[in-house]
C-alpha positions in Angstrom: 19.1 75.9 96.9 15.5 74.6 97.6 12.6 77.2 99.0 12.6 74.9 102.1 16.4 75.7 102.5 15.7 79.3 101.9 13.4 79.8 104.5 14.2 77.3 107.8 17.8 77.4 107.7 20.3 80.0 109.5 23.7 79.7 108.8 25.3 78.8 111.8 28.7 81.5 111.7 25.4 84.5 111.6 23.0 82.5 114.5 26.6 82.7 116.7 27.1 86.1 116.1 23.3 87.3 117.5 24.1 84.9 120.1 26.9 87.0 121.2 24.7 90.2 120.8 22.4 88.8 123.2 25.4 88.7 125.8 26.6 92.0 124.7 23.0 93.4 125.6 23.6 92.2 129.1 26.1 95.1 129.4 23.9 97.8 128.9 20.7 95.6 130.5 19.7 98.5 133.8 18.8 95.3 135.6 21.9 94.0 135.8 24.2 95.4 138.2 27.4 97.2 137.0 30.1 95.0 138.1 27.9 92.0 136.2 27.9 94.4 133.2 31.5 94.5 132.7 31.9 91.1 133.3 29.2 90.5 130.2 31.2 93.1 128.1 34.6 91.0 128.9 33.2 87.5 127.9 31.4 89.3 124.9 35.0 90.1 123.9 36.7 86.7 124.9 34.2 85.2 123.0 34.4 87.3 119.6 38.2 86.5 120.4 38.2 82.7 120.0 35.4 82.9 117.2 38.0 84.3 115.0 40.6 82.2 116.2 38.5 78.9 115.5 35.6 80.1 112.8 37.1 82.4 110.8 40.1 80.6 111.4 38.2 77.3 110.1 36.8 79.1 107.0 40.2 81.1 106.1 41.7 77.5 106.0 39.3 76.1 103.7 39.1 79.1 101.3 43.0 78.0 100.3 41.6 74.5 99.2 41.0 73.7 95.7 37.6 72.0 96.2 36.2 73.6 99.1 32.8 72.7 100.5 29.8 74.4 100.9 27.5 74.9 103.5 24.8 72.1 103.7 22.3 74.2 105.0 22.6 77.5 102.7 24.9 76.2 100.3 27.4 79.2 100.6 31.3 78.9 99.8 33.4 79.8 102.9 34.4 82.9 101.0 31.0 83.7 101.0 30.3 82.8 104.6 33.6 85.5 105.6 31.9 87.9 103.6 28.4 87.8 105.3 30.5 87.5 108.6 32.7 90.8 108.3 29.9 93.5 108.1 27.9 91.4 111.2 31.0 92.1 113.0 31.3 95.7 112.0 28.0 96.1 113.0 28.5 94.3 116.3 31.6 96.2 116.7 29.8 99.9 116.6 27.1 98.8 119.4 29.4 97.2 121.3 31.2 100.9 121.3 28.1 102.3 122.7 27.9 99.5 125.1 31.1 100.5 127.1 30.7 104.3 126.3 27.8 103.8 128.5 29.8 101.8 130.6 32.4 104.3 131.5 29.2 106.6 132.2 27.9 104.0 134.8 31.4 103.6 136.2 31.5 107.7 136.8 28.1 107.5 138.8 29.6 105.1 141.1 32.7 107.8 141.1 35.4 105.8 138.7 37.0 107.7 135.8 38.5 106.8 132.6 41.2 108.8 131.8 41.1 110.9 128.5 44.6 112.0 127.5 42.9 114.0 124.6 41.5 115.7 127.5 44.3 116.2 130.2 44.0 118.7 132.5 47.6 120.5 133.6 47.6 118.6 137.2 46.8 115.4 135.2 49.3 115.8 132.4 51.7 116.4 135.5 51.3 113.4 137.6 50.7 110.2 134.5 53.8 112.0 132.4 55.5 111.7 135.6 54.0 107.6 136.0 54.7 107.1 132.3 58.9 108.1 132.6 59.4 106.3 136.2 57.2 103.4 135.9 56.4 102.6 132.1 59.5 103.9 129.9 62.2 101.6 131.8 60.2 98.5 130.7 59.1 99.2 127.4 61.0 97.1 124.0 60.7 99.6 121.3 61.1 98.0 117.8 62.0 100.1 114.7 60.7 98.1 111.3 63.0 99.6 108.2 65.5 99.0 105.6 68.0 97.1 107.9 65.2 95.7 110.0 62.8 93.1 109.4 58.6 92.9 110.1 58.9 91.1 113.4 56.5 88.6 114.4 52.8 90.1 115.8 51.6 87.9 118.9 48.0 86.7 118.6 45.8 88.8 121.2 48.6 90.9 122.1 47.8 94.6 122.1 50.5 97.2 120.2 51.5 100.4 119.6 52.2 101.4 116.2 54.1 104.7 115.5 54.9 106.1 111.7 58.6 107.4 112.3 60.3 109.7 110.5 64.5 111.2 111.0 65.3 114.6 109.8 67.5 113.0 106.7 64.7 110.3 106.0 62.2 110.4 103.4 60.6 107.0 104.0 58.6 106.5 107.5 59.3 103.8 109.3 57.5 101.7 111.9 57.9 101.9 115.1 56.2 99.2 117.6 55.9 98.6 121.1 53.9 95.4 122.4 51.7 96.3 125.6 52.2 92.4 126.9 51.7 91.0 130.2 54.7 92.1 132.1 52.4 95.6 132.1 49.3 96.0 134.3 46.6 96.5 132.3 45.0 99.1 134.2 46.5 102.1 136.1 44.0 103.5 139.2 44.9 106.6 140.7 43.1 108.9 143.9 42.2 112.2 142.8 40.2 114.3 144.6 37.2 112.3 146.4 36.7 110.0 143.2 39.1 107.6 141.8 41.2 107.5 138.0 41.8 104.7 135.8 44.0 104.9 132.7 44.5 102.0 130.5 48.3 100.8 130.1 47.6 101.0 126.3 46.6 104.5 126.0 49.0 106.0 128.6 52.1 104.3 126.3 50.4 105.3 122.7 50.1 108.9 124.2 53.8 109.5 125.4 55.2 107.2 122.9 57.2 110.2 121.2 58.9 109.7 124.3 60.1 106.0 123.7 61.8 106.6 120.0 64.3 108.9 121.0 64.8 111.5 118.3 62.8 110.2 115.4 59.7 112.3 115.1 56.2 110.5 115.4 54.1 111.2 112.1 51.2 109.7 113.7 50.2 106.8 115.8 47.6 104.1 117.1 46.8 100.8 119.3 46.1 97.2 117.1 45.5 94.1 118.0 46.0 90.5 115.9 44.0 87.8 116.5 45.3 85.0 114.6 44.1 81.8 113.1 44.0 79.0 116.2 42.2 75.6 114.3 44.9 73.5 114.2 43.8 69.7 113.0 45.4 66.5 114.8 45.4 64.8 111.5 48.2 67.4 110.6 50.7 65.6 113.3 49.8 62.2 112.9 51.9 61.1 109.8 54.6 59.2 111.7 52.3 57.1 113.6 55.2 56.0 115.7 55.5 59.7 117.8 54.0 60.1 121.0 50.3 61.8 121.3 51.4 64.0 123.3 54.3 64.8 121.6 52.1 65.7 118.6 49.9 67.8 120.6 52.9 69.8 122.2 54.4 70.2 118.6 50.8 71.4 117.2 50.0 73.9 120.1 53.0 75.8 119.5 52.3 75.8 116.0 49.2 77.7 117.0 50.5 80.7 117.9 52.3 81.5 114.2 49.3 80.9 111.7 47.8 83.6 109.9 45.9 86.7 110.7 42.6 87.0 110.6 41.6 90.2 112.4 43.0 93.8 113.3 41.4 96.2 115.8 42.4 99.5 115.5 41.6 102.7 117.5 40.2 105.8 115.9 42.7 108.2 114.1 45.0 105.2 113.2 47.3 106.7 110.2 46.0 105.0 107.1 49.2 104.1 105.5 50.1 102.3 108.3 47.1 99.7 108.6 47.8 99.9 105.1 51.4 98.8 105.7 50.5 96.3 108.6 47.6 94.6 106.9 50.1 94.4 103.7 52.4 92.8 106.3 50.0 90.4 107.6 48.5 89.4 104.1 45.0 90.5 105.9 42.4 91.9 103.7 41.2 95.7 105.1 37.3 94.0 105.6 39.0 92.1 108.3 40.4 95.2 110.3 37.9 97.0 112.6 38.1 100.2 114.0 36.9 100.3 117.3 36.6 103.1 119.8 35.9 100.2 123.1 39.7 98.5 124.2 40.6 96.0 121.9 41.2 93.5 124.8 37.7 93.8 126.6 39.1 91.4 129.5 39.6 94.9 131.4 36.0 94.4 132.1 37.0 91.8 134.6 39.4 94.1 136.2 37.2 96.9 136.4 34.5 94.4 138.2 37.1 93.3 140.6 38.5 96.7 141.9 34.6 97.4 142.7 34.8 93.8 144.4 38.0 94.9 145.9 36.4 98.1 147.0 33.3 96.4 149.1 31.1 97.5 146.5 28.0 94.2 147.1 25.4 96.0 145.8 27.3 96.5 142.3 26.9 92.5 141.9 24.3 90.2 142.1 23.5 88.7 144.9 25.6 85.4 146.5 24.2 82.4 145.2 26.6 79.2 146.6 25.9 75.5 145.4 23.5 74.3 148.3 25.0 71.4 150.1 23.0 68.2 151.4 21.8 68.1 154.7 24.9 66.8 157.6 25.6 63.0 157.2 24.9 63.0 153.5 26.7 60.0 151.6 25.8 60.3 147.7 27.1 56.3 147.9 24.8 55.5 150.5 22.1 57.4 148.8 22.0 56.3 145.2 22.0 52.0 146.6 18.0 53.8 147.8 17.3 55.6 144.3 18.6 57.7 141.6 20.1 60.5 142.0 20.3 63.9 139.8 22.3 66.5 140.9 21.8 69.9 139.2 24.6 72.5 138.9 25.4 75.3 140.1 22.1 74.8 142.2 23.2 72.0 144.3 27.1 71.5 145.3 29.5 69.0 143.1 31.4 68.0 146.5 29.2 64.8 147.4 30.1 63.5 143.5 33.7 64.3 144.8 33.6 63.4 148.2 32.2 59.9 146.5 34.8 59.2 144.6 37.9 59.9 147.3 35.5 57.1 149.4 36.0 55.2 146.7 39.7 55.5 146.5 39.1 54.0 149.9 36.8 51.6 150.3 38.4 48.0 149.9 35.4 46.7 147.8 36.4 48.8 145.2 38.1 47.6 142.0 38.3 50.1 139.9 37.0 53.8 138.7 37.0 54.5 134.9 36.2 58.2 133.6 36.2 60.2 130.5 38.2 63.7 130.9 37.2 66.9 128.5 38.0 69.5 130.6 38.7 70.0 134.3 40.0 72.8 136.6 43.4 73.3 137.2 43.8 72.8 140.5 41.8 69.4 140.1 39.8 67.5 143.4 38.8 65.3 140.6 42.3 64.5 139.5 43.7 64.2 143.2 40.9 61.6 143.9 41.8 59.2 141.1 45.5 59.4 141.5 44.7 58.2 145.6 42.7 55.7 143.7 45.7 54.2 141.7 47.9 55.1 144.4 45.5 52.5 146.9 45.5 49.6 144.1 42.1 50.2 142.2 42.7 49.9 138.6 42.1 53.5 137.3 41.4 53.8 133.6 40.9 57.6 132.5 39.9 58.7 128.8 41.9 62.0 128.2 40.5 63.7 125.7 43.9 65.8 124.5 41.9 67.7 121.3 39.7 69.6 124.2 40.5 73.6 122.5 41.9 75.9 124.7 42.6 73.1 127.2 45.0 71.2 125.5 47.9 71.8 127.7 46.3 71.5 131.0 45.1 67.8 130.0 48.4 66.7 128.6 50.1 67.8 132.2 47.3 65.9 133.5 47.4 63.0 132.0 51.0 62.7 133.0 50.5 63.3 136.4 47.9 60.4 136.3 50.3 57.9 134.2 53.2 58.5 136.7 50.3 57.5 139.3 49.7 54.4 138.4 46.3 54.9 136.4 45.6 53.4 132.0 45.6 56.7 130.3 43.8 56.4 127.2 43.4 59.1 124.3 40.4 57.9 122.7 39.9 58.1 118.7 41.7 60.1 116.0 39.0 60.6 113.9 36.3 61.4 117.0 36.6 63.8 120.2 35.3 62.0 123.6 33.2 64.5 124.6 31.3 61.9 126.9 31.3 62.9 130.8 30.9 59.5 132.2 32.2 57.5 135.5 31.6 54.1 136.6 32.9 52.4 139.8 32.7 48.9 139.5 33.0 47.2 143.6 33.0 43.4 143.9 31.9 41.8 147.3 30.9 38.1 148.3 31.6 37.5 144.8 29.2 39.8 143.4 29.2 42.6 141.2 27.6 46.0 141.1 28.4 49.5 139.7 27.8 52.9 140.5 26.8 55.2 137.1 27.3 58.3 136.4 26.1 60.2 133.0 26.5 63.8 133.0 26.2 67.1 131.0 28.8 68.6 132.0 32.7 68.3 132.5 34.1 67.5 135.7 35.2 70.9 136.6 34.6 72.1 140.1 35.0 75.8 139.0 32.7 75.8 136.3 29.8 73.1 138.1 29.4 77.1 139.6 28.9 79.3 136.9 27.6 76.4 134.0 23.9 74.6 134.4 24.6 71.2 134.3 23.3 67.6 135.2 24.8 64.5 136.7 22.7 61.4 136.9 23.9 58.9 139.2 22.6 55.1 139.4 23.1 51.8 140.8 21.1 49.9 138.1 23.2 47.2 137.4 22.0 47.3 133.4 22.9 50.9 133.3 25.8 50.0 134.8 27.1 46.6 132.3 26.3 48.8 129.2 28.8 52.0 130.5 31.3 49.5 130.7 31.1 48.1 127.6 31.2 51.9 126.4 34.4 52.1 128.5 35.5 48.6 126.6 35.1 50.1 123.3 36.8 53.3 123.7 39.8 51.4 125.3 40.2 49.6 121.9 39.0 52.5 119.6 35.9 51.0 118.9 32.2 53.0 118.1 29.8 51.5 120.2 27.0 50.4 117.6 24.4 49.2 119.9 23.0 50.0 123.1 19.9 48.9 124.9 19.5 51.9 128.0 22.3 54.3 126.7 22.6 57.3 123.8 25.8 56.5 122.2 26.9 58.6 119.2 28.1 58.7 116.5 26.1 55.2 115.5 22.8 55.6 118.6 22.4 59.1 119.3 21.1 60.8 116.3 19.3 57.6 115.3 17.1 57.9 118.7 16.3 61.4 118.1 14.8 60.6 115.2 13.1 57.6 115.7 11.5 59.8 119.0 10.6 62.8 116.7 8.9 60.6 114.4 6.7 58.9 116.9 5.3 62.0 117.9 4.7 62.5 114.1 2.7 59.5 114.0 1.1 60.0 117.4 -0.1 62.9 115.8 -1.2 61.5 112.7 -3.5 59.0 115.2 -5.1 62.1 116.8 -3.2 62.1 120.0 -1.8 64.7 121.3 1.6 65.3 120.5 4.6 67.6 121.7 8.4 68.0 122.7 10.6 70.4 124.5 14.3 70.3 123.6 16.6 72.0 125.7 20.6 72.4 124.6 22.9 74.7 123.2 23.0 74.8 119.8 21.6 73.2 116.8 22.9 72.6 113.2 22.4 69.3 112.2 20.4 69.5 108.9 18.9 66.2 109.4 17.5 67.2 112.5 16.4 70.1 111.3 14.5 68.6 108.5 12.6 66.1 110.8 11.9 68.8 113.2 10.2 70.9 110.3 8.8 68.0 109.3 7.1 66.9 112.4 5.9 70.7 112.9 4.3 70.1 109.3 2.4 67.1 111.3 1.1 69.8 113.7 3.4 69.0 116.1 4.2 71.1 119.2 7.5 71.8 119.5 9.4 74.3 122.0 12.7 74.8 121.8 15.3 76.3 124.3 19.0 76.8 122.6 21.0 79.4 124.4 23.5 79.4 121.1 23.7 78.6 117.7 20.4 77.6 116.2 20.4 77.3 112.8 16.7 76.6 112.6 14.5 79.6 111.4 11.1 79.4 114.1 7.7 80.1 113.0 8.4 80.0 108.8 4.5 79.4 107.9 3.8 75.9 106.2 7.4 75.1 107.4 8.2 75.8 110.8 4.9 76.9 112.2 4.5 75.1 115.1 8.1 75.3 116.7 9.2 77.8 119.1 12.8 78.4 119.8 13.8 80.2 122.8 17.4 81.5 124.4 18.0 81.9 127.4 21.5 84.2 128.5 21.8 85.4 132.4 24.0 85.2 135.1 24.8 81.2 134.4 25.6 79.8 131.2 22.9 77.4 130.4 25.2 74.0 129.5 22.3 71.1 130.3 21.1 68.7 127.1 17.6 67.7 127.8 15.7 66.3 125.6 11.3 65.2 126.4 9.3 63.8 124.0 5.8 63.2 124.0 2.8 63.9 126.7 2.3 63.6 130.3 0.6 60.2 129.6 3.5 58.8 127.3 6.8 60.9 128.5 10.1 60.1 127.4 13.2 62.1 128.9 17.0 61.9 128.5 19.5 64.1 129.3 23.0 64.0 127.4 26.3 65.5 127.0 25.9 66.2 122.8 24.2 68.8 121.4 22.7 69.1 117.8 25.2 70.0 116.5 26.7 68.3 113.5 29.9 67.4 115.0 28.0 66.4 118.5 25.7 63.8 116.2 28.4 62.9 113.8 31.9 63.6 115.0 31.9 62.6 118.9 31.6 60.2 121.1 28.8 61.4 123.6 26.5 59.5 125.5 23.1 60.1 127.1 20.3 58.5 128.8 16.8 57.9 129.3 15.5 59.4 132.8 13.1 56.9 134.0 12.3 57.7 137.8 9.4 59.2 138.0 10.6 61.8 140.7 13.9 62.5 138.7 11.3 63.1 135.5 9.1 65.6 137.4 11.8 67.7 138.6 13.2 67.8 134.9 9.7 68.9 133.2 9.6 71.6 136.3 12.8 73.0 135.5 11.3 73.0 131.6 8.4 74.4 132.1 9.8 77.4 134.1 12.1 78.0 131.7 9.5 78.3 129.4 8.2 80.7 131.1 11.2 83.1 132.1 10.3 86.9 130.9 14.1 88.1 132.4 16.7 86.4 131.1 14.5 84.7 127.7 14.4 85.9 124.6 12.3 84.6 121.7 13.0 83.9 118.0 11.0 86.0 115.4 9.9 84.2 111.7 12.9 86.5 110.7 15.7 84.6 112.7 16.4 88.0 114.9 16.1 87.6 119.0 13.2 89.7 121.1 14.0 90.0 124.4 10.6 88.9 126.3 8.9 91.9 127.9 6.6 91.2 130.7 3.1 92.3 130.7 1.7 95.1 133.1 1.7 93.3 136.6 2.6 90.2 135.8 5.9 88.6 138.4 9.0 88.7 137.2 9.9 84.7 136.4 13.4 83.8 136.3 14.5 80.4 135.7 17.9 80.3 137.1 17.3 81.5 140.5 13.9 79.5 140.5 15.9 77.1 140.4 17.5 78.0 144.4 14.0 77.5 145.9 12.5 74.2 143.7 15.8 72.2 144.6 15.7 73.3 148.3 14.3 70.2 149.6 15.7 67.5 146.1 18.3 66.0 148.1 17.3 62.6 148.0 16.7 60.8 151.5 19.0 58.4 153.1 18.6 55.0 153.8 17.4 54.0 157.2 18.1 50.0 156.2 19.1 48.0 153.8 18.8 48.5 150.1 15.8 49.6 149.0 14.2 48.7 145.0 13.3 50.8 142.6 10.0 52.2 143.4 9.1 52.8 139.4 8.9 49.8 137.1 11.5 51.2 134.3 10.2 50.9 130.8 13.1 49.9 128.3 13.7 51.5 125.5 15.6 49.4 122.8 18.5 51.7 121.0 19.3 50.5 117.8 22.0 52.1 115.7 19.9 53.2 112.4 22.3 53.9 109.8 20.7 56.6 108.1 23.9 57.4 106.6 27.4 55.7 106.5 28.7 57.0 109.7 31.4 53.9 110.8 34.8 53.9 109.7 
């Protein structure tokens, strides 16, 4: 490995990891209300969940290979990357203890009590033996594992409890389990005495489970947890290339739930011979179990934050932010003919995109909508409006992208739903995810053609345009508008699009731009200009990238960074990485928008996008992006910048080190945060309607020829 390698580059499974720390730290933040706490400590858990379900998953895989790869950044084996992950986690796992320790202490001042049945008194003993025998003992499905009884099959993410058993005439133990699954309520509240209890299903069971095995005698006893390998590959299902895509999908998601183990929580005082036993069992090395004191399922964190909500607790939360809506007698359709549009979410309200395209379902000039699908919510405006499109005669073509994790199922039911409509359902590539978030409607009248554009960040997910920050450029150009359907074109026969004169099109003209725009600002430099860029999306690992961004800082170079995840980058390296800045910023919305500004105010290039820079987002997807040329539209993208630049609540900074500081602000300086600047600088963005006709472009567009530079063989 080089010294440049040594010193810029993070590997990306570690850079995750203190990306989830910095959500943790949310929970125990004192400026962030308590119901907003154990909301952070639940997605902290979820997202721990599905990194061992896909990463570790990943690298577990590809240790079984005979040639496995190595890291490109820091050359390490994937044995090697597990075994830098494990003690990370271990680590994570004891603050995350004292996170919710402190949790249950905030959750007492505001008169909520965990139950400790270490700790019962004789009234409490009384009344949750009493709950435990009437309520819980009917349901439970006790499992004995011994001679005449096989090791049953462990759920992933299903919480159990494990019981060493032992008869009067035995001499061996034997296993005795109980799955805690969803048929249970999770969390048990209970009046007592001015103050309300809480017991957690878990715990109640694991403390009266001598009561569940009859006369066997319990030895000892604990709660685990599995979490199970979930990266299944396409490739895997696509040998008969006759099957149905769907088919294959169906087939591979319920292969998902039965591949191996790659973690085990376990609660304090767990018998050793049985994780022994169970991890002997699951073939699961003991470096991969973790003994936690905090619930092993933190999505009680939710619950606990909705029985305050439930309780007409306000000041517990923060305050109501809802998406602002235009003024009355908006029309998005009307309003773009006058100018672009950018609509920023969760700031400003997704209905007008949807109320645009149900007009369009409508309006008899109309011929057709096309639209890429990643994810969308399941109870879908979005979907509704383009089956009344089909259902009305427009030809509806819709890119499904089936390969979207997690969201697998919901977009094969949808794309069903949408074929029995009437609409072209296409699934895109097999070697490529869509990841695009793209719309055109294309309307013919008196002969003529136009379009309406939209490019966006972000999927089309009404539930999460209000809780991810997101953008959705909308246009009438008509060259914006040829060039998305001839992206459209290509992905309906399989085809990379190689070329593209206003559009960002990876694999073959995304990366390729990037670079090209870095290294104009290097040679702007070199001429004694002034020089700069601020890059703005969530993660970055692309070693090319990184190379040209170190280089460019090398050049003297200002560069400032905002990645809210994985940055595999290492800031501030002297003679390396001097001049570049990388900040994240983690608060009450997730930050999800790609923006990308080179150069100075004299010379300013913006685009926004849907990829990251991440390898798989330059290299592996189809995403698009474009350059923001509207003057107005490019103001209001270099305000939102700036301020987040300049955020001391929710920011914190990278150190030469590649460890997070939270920024602190100084003695009487304001308190600047980003996201709910945001409320007051959009108050008045809407754009204006048209009193007549349609009105030009007021801003002479500069175009930007996107050539597809082949700095490596990227085309099948």
């Amino acid at each position: 490995m080089s010294n440049l390698e040594q010193e810029i580059f993070i590997n990306r499974e570690l850079s995750w990891l203190d990306f989830n720390r910095r959500v943790l730290e949310l929970s125990k933040d004192k400026s962030v209300p308590i119901g907003e706490q154990l909301k952070f400590a639940a997605i902290y858990g979820s997202n721990l969940d599905e990194f061992f379900m896909v990463r570790v998953g990943s690298l577990y895989d590809r240790t079984l290979l005979k040639v496995t790869a190595k890291d490109n950044k820091t050359g390490w084996t994937p044995a090697q990357q597990l075994s830098a992950i494990m003690p990370k986690v271990q680590e994570l796992q004891q603050y995350c203890d004292k996170c919710v320790a402190k949790l249950y202490e905030r959750l007492e001042n505001c008169g909520y009590y965990k139950v400790n049945f270490e700790k019962l008194t004789k009234k409490q003993e009384h009344f949750w033996k009493k709950y435990f025998v009437k309520e819980v003992l009917p349901m439970l499905s006790v499992q004995v594992v011994d001679k005449r009884h096989p090791f049953p099959f462990l759920r992933n993410n299903e919480t159990y409890i494990g019981a060493m058993l032992r008869d009067k005439n035995e001499v061996q133990w034997a296993l005795g389990l109980i799955p805690v699954n969803n048929q249970f309520k999770r969390i048990i509240f209970a009046p007592a005495e001015g103050k309300t209890e809480f017991a957690l299903m878990e715990e109640l069971i694991c403390h009266y489970a001598s009561h569940a095995f009859g006369k066997s005698s319990v030895q000892g006893k604990g709660i685990f947890r599995i979490t199970r390998n979930a990266d299944i590959s396409v490739d895997e299902g696509m040998f008969d290339h006759d099957v149905d895509y769907r088919e294959v999908m169906s087939d591979l998601l319920k292969k998902r739930r039965k591949l191996a183990a790659v973690r085990m929580q376990i609660t304090p005082k767990t018998p050793d011979a049985m994780i022994d036993f169970l991890c002997g069992k699951l073939v699961l090395p003991r470096t991969q179990c973790f003994v936690q004191s905090a619930p092993p399922d933190l999505s009680i964190g939710f619950q606990l934050a909705g029985r305050l909500a439930q309780d007409n607790h306000p000041e517990r939360f923060y305050p109501v932010r809802r998406p602002m809506l235009p003024p009355n007698g908006f029309d998005l359709t009307k309003a773009v003919q006058n100018e672009d549009v950018l609509l920023s979410y969760p700031y400003q309200s997704i209905r007008p995109f949807i109320v645009m395209l149900r007009r369009a379902a409508y309006d008899p000039d109309v011929v057709s909508i096309k639209m890429t699908l990643y994810r969308v919510a399941h109870e879908s405006k979005i979907i509704e409006a383009l089956i009344s499109a089909a259902e009305n005669g427009k030809e509806v073509v819709v890119v499904v992208e089936l390969r979207a994790r997690f969201d697998e199922q919901n977009n094969i039911d949808y794309s069903k739903q949408l074929e029995e409509a009437g609409c072209t359902v296409i699934y895109g590539f097999e070697s490529y995810k869509v990841h695009s978030k793209l719309t055109l409607i294309t309307k013919i009248k008196n002969g003529q053609t136009s379009y309406i554009a939209q490019i966006g960040t972000g999927n089309y997910n009404e539930k999460t345009s209000e809780q991810y920050t997101d953008l959705s450029y909308i246009t009438t150009k008509p060259e914006i508008g040829e060039e998305l359907a001839g992206v459209f074109h290509n992905l309906a026969i399989a085809k990379l699009t190689q070329e593209a004169e206003h559009l960002l099109v990876a694999p073959l003209c995304f990366k390729s731009v990037m670079l090209e725009e870095i290294d104009r600002e290097i040679e702007a430099k070199k001429m004694g200009k002034d020089a700069g860029m601020i890059l703005k999306c969530n993660s970055v690992s692309d070693k090319e990238i990184i190379e040209k961004l170190s280089e460019a800082s090398c050049a003297g170079v200002k560069i400032q960074m905002i990645v809210r995840g994985i940055c595999c980058l290492k800031a501030g390296v002297p003679g390396k990485t001097e001049n570049i800045t990388v900040r994240s910023i983690v608060g009450r919305y997730l930050e999800h928008e790609r923006v990308y500004a080179f150069g100075t105010q004299d010379r300013l290039r913006v685009y926004v996008a849907s990829g990251d820079f991440l390898t798989r987002n330059t290299e592996k997807r189809v995403e698009v992006g474009v350059r923001i040329t509207d003057r107005k539209l490019v103001n209001e993208l270099m305000q939102t910048l700036n301020m987040q630049l300049h955020d001391n609540v929710n920011a914190s900074v990278m150190k030469p080190d590649g460890s997070y500081a939270k920024v602190k602000r100084m003695e009487g300086q304001s308190a600047i945060d980003s996201q709910l600047g945001m409320y007051d600088m959009l108050k008045t963005a809407w754009p204006e309607m048209p009193t007549g006709g349609f009105a030009p472009q007021q801003v002479r567009t500069e175009r930007v020829k996107v050539r597809a530079v082949r700095r490596r063989k990227t085309q099948p």
